[in-house]
C-alpha positions as CSV (number, residue, x, y, z in Angstrom):
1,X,-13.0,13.0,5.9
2,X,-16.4,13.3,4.2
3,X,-16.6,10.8,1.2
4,X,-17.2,14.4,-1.5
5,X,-13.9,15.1,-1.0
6,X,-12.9,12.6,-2.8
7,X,-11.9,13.8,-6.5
8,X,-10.3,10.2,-7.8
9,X,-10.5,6.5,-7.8
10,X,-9.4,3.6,-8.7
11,X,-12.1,1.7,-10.6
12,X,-15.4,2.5,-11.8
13,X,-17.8,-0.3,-11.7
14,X,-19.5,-1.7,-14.6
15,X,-21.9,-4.4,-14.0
16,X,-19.1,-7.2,-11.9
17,X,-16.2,-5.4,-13.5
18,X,-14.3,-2.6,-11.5
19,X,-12.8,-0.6,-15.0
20,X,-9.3,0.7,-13.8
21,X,-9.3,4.7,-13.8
22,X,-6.4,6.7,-15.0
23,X,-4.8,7.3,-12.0
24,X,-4.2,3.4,-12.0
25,X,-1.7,3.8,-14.6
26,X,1.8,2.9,-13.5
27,X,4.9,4.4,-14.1
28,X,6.4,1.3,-15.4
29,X,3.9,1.0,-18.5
30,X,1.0,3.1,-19.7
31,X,-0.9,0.0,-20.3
32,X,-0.3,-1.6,-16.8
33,X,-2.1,-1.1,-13.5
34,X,0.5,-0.3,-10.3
35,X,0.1,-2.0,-7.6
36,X,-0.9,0.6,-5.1
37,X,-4.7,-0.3,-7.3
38,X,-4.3,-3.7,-7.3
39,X,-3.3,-4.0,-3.8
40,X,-6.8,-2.3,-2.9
41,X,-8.7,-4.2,-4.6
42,X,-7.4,-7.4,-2.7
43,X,-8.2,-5.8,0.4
44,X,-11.9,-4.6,-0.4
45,X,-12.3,-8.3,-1.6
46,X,-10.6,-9.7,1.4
47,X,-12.4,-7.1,4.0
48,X,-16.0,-7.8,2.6
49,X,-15.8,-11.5,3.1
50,X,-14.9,-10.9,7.1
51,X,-17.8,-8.7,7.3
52,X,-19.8,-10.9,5.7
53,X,-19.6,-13.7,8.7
54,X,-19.8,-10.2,11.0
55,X,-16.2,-10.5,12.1
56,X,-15.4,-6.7,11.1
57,X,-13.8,-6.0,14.3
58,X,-11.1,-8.3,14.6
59,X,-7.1,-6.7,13.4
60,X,-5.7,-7.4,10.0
61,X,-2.4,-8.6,11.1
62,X,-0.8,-10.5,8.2
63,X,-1.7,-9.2,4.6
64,X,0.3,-10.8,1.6
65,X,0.2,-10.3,-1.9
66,X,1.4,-12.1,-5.2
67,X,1.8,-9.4,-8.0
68,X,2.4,-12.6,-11.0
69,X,1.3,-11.3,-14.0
70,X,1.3,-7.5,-15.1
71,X,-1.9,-6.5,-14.4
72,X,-3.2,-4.6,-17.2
73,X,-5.3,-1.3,-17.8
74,X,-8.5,-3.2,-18.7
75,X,-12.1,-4.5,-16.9
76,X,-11.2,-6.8,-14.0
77,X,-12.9,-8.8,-11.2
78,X,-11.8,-9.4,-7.4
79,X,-13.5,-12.4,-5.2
80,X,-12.6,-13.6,-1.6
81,X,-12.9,-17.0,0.3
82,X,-12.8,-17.3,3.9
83,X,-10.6,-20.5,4.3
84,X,-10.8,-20.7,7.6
85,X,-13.4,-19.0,10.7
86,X,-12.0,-19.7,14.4
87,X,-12.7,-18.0,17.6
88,X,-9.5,-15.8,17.4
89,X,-8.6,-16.3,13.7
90,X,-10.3,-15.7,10.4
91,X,-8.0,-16.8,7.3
92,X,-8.9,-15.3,3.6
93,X,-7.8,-15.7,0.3
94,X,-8.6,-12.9,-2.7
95,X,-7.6,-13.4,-6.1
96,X,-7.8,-10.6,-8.8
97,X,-8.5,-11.9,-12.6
98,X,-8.5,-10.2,-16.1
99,X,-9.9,-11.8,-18.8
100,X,-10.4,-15.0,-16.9
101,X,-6.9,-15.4,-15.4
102,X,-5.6,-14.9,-12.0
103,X,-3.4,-11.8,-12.3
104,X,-2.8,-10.9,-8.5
105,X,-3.8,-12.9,-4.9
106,X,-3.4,-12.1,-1.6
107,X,-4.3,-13.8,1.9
108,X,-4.4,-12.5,4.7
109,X,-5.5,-13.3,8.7
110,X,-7.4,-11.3,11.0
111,X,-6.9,-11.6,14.4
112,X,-9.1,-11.1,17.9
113,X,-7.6,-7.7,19.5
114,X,-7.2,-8.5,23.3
115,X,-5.1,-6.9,26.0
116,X,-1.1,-6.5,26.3
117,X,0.3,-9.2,29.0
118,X,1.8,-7.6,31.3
119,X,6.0,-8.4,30.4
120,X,8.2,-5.9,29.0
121,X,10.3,-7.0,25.6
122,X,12.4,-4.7,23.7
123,X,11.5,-2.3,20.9
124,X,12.6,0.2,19.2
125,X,10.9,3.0,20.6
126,X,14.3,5.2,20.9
127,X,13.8,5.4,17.0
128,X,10.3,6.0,15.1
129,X,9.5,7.6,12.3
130,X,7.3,11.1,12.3
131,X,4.9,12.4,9.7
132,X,4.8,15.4,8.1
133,X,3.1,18.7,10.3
134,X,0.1,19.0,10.1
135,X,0.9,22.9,8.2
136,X,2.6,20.8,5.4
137,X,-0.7,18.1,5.3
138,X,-3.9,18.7,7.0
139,X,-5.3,15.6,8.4
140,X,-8.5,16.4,6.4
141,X,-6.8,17.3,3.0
142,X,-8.2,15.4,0.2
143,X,-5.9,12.7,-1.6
144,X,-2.8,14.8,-3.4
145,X,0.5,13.1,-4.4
146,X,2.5,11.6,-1.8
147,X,5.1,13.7,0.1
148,X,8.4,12.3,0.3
149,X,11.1,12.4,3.2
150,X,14.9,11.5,2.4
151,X,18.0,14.1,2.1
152,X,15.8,16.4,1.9
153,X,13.1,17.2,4.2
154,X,9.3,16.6,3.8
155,X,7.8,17.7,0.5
156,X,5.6,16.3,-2.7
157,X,8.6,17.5,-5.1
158,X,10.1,14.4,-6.3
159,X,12.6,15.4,-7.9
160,X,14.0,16.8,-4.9
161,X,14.2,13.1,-3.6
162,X,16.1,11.0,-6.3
163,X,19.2,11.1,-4.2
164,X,20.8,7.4,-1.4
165,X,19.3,8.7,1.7
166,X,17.0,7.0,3.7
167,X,13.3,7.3,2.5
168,X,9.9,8.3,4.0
169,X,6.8,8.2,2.6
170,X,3.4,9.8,3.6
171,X,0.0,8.8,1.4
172,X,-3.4,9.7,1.9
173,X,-5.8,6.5,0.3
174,X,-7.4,6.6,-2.7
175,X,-10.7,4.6,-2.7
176,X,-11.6,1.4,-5.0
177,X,-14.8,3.5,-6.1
178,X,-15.8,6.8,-6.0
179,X,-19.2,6.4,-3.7
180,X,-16.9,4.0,-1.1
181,X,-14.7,6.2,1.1
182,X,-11.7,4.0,1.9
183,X,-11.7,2.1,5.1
184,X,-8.3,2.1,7.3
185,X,-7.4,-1.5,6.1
186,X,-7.8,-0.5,2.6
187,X,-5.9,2.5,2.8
188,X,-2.8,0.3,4.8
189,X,-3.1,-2.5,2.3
190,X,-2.7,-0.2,-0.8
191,X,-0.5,2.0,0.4
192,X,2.4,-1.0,1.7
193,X,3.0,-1.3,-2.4
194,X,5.1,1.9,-1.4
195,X,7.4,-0.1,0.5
196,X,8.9,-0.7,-3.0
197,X,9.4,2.7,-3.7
198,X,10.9,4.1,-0.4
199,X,13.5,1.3,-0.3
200,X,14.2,0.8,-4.1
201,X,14.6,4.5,-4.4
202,X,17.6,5.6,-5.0
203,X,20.6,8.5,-6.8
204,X,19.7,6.3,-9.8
205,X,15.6,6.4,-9.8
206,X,13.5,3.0,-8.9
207,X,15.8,0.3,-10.4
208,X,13.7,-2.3,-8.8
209,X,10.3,-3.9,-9.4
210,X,8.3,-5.6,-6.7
211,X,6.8,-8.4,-7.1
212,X,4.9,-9.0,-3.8
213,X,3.7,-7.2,-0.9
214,X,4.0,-8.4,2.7
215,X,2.3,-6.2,6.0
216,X,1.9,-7.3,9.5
217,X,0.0,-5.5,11.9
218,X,-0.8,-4.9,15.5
219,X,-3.5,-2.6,14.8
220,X,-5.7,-0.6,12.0
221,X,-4.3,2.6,11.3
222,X,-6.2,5.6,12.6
223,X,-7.3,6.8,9.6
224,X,-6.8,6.8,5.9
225,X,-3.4,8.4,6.2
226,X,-0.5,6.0,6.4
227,X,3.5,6.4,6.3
228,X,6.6,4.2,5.4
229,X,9.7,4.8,6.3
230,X,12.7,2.8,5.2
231,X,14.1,0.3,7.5
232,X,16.7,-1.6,5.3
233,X,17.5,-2.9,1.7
234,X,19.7,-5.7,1.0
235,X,20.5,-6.9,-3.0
236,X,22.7,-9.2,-4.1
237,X,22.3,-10.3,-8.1
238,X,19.6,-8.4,-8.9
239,X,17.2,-9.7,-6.0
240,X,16.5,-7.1,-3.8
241,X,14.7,-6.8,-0.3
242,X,13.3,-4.0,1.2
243,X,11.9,-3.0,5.0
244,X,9.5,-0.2,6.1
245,X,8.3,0.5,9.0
246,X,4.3,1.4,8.9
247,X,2.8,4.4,10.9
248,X,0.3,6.9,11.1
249,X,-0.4,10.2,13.4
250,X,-0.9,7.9,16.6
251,X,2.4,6.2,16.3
252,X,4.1,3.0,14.6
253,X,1.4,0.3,13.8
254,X,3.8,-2.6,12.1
255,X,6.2,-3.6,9.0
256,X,5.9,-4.1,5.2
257,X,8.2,-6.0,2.8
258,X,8.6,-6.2,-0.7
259,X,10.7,-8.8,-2.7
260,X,11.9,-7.2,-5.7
261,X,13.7,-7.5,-9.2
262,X,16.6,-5.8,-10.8
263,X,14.3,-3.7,-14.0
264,X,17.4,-1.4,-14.9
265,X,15.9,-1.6,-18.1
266,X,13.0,0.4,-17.4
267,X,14.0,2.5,-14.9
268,X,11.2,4.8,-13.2
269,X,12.9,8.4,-13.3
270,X,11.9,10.9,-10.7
271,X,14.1,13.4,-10.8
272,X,11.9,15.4,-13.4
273,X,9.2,15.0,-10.8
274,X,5.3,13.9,-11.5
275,X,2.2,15.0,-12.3
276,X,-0.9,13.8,-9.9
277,X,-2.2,11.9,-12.9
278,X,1.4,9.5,-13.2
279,X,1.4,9.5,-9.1
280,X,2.1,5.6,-8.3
């Protein structure tokens, strides 16, 4: 996808500062950042410091995120630290801060892609998940709101999705900044934060809030277009936990989980649908 396509961001930079953009905005609160933004920019702080000791080319595998504090529609700042270098292992920490305090951190290891040994072990391979056709989403179509899967089949209609059935998600990344095209990691890394929404979404809207993001896995995606499908919840007094599976176009790539928190209070409503401006 050529990076002129690209109509929206997350951030605009000023000076250190990456300014969150409107479509930042979650659905939760008007004057809090969701964490599909705050999710990418761990990752582009987490991504430059492997490229930085010229390890770019070694697999992502484990990505997780703290979301502690609300992070808030105002100026904020992302740094990395590689904790540890190794011949098969890089380990990185990221923090994101807002007015001086720590509002989000991830870590996350990168691993040195090898070859398969040659044993067989069980997988689910009877049972993946499948994106949308290519006629419903072109695999060059500029970032649009993300189309759902559930009851109903595949469409960017959500209110035709607020109903128990199992959920599937398809997103195409936003970048951190306008003249930065997202790179596959970044796209993965934001996107998981929709684990929360295809397995806290239910007849009643998203009743839960996520409070951090986990993703393994076994390779990059294959482009900037990533899918979750629903692989279980399980609640019991207002703690929830959700499973997706992760896949693109080439297949199924790994798992995300989010630990979550009973918000009845605020309940995010769907079944009126959203604009491309509210998309989380």
């Amino acid at each position: 996808m050529n990076e002129n396509t690209f109509q929206f961001s997350w951030y605009a930079l000023d000076g250190d500062a990456f300014v969150p953009q409107p479509h930042a905005q979650s659905l939760w609160s008007s004057e809090q950042m969701h964490g599909v933004a705050v999710s990418a920019l761990l990752a582009w702080a987490l991504e430059r410091e492997v490229e930085a000791i010229g390890r770019g080319g070694l697999v992502p595998a484990r990505y997780h995120v703290d979301l502690f504090r609300p992070a808030k529609m105002v100026p904020t700042t992302a740094r990395g630290t590689v904790v540890r270098e190794g011949p098969r292992l890089v380990l990185v920490d990221a923090v994101v801060e807002q007015a001086g305090r720590p509002v989000a951190r991830a870590s996350a290891t990168f691993l040195e892609p090898s070859t398969n040994p040659p044993g067989e072990v069980w997988s689910a391979e009877g049972d993946r998940p499948e994106p949308p056709s290519l006629e419903l989403v072109p695999a060059d179509l500029p970032h649009h709101v993300p189309f759902f899967e559930s009851d109903e089949p595949w469409s960017d209609n959500f209110g035709e999705h607020q109903n128990a059935g199992r959920h599937a998600t398809w997103h195409i990344a936003v970048p951190v900044l306008l003249d930065q095209p997202p790179t596959p990691f970044q796209a993965v890394a934001s996107i998981a934060d929709a684990t929360s929404m295809v397995t806290n979404w239910g007849s009643g809207g998203v009743e839960y809030i996520n409070v951090d993001i986990d993703l393994a896995l076994s390779r990059r995606p294959d482009g900037i277009s990533v899918g979750l499908r629903a692989s279980d919840h399980v609640a019991s007094d207002g703690v929830a936990v959700g499973t997706a599976e992760v896949f693109d176009r080439s297949g199924s790539i790994g798992t995300a989980t989010v630990t979550s928190l009973a918000n009845a209070r605020r309940t995010v409503d769907l079944s009126g649908g959203v604009t491309l401006e509210g998309s989380a």
